[in-house]
VOFIDO-830678 format. One line per field, with one value per atom (N, C-alpha, C, O, CB): x, y negated, z negated. Coordinates in pm, whole numbers, plus 50000, padded with zeros to 5 digits. Atoms other than C-alpha are relative to their C-alpha. Glycine has a CB too. Layout:
REM VOFIDO-830678
xx: c(X;...) .
yy: c(Y;...) .
zz: c(Z;...) .
This chain:
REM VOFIDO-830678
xx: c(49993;32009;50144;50219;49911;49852;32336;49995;49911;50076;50014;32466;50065;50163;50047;49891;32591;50108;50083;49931;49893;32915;50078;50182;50074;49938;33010;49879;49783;50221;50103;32835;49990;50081;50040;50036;32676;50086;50156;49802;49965;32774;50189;50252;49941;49851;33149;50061;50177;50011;49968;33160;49990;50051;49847;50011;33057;50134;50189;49866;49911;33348;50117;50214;49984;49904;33593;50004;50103;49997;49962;33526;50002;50038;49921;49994;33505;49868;49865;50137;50114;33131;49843;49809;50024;50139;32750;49967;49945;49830;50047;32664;49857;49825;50053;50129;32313;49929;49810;49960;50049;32273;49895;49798;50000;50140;32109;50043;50159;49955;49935;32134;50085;50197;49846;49945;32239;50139;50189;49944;49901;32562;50118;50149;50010;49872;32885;50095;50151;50094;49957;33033;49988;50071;49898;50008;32863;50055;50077;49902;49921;33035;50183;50266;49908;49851;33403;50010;49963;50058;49948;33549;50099;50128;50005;49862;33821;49938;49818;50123;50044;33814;49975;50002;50064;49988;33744;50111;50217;49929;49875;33983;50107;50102;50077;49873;34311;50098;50180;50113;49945;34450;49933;49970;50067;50099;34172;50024;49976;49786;49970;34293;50152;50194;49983;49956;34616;50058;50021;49975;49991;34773;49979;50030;50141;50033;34637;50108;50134;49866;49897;34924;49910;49789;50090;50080;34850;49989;50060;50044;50076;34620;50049;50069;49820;50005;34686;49917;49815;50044;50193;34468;49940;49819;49984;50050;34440;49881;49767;50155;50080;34306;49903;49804;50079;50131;34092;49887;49776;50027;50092;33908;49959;49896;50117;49986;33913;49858;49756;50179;50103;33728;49827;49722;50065;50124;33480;49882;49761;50030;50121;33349;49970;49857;50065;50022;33374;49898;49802;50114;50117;33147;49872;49774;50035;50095;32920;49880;49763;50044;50073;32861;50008;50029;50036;49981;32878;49791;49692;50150;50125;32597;49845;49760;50002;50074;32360;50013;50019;50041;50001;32379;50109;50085;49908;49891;32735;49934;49895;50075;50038;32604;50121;50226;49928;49903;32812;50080;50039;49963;49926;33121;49940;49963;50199;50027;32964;49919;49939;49959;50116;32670;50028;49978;49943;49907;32851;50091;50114;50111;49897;33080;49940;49990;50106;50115;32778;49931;49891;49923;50087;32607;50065;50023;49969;49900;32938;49995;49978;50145;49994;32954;49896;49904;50023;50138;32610;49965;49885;49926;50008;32634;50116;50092;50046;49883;32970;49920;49918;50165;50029;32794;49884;49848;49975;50127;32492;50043;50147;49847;49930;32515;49991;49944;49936;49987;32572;50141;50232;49842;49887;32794;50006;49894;49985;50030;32869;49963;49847;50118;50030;32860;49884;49867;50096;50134;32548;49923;49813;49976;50077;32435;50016;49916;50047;49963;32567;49900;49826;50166;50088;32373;49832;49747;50052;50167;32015;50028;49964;49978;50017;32086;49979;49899;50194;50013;32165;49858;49800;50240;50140;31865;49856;49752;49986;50091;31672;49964;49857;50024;50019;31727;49903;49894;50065;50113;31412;50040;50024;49944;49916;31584;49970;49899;50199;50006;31617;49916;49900;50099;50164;31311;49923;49880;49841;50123;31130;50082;50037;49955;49951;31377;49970;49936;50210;50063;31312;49860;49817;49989;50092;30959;49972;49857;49931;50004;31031;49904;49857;49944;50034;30885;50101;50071;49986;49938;31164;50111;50145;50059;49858;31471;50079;50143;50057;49839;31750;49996;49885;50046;49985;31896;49949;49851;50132;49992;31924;49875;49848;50120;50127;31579;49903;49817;49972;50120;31411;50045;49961;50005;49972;31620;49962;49931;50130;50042;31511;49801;49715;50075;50159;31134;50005;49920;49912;50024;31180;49993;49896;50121;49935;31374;49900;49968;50247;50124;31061;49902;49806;49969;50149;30798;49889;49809;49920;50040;30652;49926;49818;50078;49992;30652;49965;50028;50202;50092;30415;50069;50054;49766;49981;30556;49953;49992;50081;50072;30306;49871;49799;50126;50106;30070;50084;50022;49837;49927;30330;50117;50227;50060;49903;30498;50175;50209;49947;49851;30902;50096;50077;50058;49976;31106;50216;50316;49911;49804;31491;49996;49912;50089;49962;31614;50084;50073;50080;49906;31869;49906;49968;50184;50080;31573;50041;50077;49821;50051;31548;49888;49852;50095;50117;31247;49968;50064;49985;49977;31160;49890;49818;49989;50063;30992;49862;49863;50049;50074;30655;49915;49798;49975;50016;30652;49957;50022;50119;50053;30420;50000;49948;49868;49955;30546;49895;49834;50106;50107;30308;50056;50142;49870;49948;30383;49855;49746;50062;50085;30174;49898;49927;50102;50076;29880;50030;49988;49907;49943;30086;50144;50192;50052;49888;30393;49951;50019;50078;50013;30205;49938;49937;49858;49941;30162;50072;50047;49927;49860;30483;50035;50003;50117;49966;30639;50132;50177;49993;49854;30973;49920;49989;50053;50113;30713;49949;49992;49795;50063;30527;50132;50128;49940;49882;30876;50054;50054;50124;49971;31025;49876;49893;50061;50109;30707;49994;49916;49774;50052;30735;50102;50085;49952;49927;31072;49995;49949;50046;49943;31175;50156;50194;49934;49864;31514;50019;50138;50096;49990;31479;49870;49781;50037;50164;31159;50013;50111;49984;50003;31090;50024;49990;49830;49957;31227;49887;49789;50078;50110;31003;50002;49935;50004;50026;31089;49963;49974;50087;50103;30898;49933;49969;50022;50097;30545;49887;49825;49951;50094;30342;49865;49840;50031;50113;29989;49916;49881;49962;50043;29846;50143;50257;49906;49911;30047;50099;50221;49940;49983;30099;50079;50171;49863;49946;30218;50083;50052;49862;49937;30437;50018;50008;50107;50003;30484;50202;50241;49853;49882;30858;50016;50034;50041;50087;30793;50175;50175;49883;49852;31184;50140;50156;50002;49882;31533;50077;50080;50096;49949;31699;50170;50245;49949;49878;32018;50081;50021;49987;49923;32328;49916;49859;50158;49997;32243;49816;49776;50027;50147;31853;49983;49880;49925;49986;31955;50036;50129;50183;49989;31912;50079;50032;49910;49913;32235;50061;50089;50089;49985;32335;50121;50135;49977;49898;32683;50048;49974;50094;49966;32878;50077;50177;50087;49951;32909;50118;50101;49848;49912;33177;49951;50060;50198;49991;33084;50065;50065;49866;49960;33269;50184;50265;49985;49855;33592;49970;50074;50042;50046;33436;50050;50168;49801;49992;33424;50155;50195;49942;49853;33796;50049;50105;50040;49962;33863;49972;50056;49927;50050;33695;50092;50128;49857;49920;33870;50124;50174;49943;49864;34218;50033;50135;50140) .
yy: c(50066;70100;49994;50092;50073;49998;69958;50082;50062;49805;49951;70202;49922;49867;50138;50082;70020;50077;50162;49899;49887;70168;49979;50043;50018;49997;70024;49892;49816;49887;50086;69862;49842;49763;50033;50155;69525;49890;49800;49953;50067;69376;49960;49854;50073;49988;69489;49861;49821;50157;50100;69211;49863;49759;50005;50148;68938;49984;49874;49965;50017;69012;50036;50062;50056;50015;69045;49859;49789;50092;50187;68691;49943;49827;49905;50119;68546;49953;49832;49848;50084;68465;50063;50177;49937;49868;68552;49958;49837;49978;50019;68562;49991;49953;50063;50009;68598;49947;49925;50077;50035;68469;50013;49950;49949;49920;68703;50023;50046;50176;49990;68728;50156;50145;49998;49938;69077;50032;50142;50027;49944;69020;49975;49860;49981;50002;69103;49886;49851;50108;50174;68756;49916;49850;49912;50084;68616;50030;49948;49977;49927;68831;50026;50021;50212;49983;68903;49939;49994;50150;50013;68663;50043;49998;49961;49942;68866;50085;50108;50104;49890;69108;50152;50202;49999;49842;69490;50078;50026;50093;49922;69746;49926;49837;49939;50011;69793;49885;49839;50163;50160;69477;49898;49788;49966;50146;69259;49873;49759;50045;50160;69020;49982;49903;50045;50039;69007;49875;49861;50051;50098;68694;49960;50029;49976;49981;68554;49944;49831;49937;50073;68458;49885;49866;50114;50101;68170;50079;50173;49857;49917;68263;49913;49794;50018;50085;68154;49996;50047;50025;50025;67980;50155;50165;49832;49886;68351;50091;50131;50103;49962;68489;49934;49982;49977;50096;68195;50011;49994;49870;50002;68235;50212;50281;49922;49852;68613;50036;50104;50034;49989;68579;49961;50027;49840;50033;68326;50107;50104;49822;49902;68601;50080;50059;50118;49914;68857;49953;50030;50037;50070;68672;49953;49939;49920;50029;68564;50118;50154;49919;49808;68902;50083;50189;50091;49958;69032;49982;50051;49854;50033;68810;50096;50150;49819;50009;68901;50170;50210;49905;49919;69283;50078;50195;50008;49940;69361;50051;50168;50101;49913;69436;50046;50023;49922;49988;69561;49904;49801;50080;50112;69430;49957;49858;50050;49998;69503;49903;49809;50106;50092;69337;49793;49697;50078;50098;69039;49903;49783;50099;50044;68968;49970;49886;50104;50061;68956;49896;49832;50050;50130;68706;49896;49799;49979;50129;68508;49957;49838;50028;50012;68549;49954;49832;50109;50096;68443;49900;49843;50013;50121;68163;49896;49782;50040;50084;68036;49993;49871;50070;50012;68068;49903;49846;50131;50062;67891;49795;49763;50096;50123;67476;49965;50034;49888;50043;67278;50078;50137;50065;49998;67322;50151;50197;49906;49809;67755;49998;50040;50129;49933;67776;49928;49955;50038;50028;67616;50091;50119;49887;49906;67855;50109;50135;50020;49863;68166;49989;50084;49980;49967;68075;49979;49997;49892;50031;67984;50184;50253;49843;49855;68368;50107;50195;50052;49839;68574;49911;49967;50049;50018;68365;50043;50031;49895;49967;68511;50133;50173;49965;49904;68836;50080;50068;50012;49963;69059;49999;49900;50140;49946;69217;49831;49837;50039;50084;68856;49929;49829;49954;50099;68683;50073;50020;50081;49911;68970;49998;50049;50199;50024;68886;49815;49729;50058;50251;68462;50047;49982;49776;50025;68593;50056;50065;50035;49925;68758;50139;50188;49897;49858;69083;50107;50226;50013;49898;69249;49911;49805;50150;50052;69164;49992;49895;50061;49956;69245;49981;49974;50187;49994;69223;50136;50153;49969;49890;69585;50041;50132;50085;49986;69633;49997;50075;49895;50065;69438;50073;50084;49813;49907;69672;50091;50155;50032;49862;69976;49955;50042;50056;50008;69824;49991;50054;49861;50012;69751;50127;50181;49928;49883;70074;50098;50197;50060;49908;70270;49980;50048;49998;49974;70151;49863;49833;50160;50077;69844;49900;49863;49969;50160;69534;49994;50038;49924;50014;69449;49830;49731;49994;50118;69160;49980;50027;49982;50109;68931;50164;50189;49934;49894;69280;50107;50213;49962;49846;69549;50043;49990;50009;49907;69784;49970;49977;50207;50014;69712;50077;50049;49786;49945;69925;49965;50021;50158;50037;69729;49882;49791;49956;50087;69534;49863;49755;50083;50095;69324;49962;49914;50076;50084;69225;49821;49773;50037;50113;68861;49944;49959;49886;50064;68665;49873;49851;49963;50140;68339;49954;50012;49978;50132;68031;50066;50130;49831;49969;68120;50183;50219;49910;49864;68495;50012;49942;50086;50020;68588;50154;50240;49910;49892;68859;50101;50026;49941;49947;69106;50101;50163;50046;49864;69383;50098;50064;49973;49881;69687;49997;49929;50129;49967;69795;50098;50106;50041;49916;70064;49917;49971;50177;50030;69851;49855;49820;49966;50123;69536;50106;50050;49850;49948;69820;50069;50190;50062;49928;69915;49916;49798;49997;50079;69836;49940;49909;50077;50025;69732;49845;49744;50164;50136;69433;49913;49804;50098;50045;69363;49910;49789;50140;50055;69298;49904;49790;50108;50173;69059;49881;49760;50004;50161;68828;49967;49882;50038;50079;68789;49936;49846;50080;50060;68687;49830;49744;50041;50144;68353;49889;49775;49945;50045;68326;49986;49993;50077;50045;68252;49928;50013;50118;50074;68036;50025;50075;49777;49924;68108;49865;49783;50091;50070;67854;49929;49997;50070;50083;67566;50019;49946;49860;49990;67740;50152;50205;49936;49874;68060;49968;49911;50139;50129;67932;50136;50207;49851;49834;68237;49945;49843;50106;50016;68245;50139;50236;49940;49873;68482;50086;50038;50100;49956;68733;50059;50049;50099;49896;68958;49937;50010;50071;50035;68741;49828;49746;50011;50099;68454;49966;50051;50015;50027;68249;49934;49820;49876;50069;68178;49912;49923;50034;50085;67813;49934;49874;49875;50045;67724;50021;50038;49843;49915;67826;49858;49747;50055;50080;67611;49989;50067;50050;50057;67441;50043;50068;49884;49964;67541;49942;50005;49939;50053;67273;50059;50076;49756;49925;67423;50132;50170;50008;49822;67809;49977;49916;50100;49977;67868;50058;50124;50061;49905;68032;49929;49809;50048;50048;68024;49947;49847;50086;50119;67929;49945;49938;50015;50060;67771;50095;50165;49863;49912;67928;49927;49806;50049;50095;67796;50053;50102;50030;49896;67965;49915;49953;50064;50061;67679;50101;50131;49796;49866;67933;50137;50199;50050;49851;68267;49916;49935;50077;50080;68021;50012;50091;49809;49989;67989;50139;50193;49930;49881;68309;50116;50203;50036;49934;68480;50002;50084;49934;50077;68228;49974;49867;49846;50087;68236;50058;50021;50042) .
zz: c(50131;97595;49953;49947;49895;50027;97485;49824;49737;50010;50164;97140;49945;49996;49949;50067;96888;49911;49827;49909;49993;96839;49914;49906;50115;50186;96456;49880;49893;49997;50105;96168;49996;49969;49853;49925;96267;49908;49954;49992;50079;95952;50009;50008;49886;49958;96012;50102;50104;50094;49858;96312;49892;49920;50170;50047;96035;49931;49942;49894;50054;95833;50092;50020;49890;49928;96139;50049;50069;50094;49983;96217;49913;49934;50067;50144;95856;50035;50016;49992;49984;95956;49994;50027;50130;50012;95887;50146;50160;49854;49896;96239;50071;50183;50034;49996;96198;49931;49956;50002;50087;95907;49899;49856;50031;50087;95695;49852;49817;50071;50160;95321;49994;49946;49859;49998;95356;50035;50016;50023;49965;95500;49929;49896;50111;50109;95292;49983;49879;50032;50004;95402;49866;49805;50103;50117;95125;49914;49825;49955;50160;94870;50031;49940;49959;49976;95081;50124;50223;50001;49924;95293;50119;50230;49957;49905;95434;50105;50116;49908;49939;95680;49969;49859;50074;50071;95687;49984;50018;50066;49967;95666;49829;49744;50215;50135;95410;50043;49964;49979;49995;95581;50003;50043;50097;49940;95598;49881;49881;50005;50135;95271;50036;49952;49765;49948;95462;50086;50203;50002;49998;95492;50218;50307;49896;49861;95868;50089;50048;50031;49922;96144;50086;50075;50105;49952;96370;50102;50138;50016;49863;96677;50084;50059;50016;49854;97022;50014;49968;50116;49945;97247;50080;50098;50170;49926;97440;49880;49904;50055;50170;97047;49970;49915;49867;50019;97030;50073;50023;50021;49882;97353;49985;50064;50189;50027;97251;49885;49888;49923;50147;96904;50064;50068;49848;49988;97037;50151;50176;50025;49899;97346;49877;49832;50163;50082;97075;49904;49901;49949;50040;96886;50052;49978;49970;49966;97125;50046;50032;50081;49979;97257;49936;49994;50090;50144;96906;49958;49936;49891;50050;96828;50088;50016;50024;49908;97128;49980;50096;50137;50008;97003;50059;50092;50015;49944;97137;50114;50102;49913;49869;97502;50040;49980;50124;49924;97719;50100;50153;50049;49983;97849;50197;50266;49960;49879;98193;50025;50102;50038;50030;98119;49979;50037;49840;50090;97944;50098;50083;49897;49900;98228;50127;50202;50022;49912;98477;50010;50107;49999;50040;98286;50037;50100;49855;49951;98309;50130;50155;49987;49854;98686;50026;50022;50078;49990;98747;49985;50059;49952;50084;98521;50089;50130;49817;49929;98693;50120;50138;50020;49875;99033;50001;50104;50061;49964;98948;49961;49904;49875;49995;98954;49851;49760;50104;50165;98633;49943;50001;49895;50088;98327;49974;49952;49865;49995;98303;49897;49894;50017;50072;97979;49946;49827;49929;49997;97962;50064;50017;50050;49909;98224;49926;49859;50149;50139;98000;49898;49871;49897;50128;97712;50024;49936;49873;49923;97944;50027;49948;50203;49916;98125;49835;49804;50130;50119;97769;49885;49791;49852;50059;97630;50027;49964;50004;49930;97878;49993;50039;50106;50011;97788;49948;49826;49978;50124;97678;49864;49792;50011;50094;97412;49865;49765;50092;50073;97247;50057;49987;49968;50002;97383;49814;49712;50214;50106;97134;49866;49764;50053;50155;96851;49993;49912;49973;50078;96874;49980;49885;50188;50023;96889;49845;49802;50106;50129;96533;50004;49902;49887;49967;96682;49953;49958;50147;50098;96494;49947;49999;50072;50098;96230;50051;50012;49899;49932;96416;50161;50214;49969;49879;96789;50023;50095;50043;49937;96808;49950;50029;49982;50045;96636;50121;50161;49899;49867;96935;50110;50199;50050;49854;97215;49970;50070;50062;50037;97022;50022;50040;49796;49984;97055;50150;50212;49919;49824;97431;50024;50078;50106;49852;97551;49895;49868;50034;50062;97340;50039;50002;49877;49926;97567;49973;50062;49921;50074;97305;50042;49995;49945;49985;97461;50193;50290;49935;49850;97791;50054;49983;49960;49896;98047;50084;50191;50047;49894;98227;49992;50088;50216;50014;98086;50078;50078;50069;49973;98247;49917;49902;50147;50104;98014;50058;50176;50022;49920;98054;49862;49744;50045;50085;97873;50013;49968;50019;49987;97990;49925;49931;50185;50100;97751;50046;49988;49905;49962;97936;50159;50254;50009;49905;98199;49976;49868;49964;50104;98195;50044;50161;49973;49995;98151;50103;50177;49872;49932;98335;49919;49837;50179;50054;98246;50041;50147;50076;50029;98182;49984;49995;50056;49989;98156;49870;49792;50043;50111;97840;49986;50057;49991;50066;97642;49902;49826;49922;50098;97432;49939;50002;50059;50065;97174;50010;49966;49813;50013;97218;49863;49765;49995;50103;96984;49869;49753;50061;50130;96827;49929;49830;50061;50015;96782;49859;49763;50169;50096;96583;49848;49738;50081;50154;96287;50014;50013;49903;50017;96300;49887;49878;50134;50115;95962;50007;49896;49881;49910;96134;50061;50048;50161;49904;96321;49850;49811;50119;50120;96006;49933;49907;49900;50113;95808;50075;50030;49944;49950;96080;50012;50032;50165;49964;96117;49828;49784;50099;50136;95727;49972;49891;49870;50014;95747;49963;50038;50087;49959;95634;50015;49988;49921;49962;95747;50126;50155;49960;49866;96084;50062;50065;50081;49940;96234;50171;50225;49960;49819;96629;50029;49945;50096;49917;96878;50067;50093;50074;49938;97041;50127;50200;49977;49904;97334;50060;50170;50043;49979;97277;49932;49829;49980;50034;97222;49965;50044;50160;50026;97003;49996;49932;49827;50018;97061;49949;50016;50117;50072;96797;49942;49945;50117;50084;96610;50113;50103;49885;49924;96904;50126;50162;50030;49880;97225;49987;49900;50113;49978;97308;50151;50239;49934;49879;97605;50062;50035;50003;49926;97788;50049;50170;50069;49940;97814;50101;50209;49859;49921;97947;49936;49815;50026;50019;97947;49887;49940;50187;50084;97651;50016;50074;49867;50020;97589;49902;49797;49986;50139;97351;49900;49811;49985;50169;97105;49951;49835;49987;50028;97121;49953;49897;50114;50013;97084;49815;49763;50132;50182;96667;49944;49852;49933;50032;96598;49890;49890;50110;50124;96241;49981;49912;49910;49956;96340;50109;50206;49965;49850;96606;50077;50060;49999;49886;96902;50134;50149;50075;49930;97157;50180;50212;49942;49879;97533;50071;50188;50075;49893;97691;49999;50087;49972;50012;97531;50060;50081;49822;49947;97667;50137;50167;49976;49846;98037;50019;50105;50004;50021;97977;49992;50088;49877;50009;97843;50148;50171;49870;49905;98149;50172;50256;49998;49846;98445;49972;50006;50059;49995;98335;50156;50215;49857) .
């Protein structure tokens, strides 16, 4: 289980952005950054800073995995045919972890890895407890009997700040189906994500 190793919110106000787009995050109330320099007038970024922010962000968003992790996906993605960073954002879409957050099986990224790596959540009916598995096209996801009254479960399915993706297909409260690996402009991210700069950033 990746730890998360500072306060989630902290990452919205290092980029100037709600990254998840949740009313809770301090964005809405302080633009700047954290810290005793963060209202600090900003210098100009290079393109190396640019391609810097937008990984940091992407793998920010996706529960800060690891860079190990992170840098695999890339490699994979570059190796496989088509556009990479198209392939990047099909592979970390694939990830359990965030299958079971589009299915609003919990609030948060790290919510839904703390329900995996606890046992929760049955794939194709076998218990999987890795978070950074990934799914394939029709693999049908289930939350456990003790996990759908969990009040952590309850509170994301009442959410209405995020709606589930037309390409996780819930049948009933409890299961969803992995109907295919989606496209940037299909992935619901509250802002813009760039991965064709991570692609760059990765292959200089």
């Amino acid at each position: 289980m990746s730890k998360r190793s500072s306060a989630k919110y902290k990452l919205d106000r290092r980029m100037g952005e709600n990254i998840w787009g949740r009313p809770k995050s301090p964005v809405n109330k302080r633009e700047y950054g954290p810290g005793q320099h963060g209202q600090r007038r900003k210098s100009k970024v290079s393109d190396y800073g640019i391609q810097l922010k937008a990984k940091q962000k992407l793998k920010g968003y996706y529960g800060d995995v690891t860079e190990k992790q992170f840098k695999r996906a890339y490699t994979d993605a570059s190796r496989m045919k088509g556009d990479a960073s198209q392939n990047l954002i099909g592979l970390l879409e694939r990830r359990l972890d965030i299958v079971v957050y589009r299915a609003k099986f919990a609030p948060t990224v790290w919510a839904a890895r703390q329900i995996v790596s606890h046992g929760h959540i049955r794939v194709n009916g076998g218990k999987c407890n890795i978070a950074s598995r990934r799914i394939d096209v029709g693999d049908e996801i289930t939350l456990s009997a003790k996990a759908q009254e969990m009040a952590l479960v309850i509170e994301a399915q009442s959410l209405s700040e995020r709606d589930i993706p037309d390409y996780v297909v819930p049948d009933g409260a409890a299961k969803v189906t992995y109907t295919r690996v989606p496209k940037l402009d299909e992935v619901p991210y509250p802002v813009k994500m760039e991965p064709n700069l991570v692609v760059e950033f990765y292959s200089r």
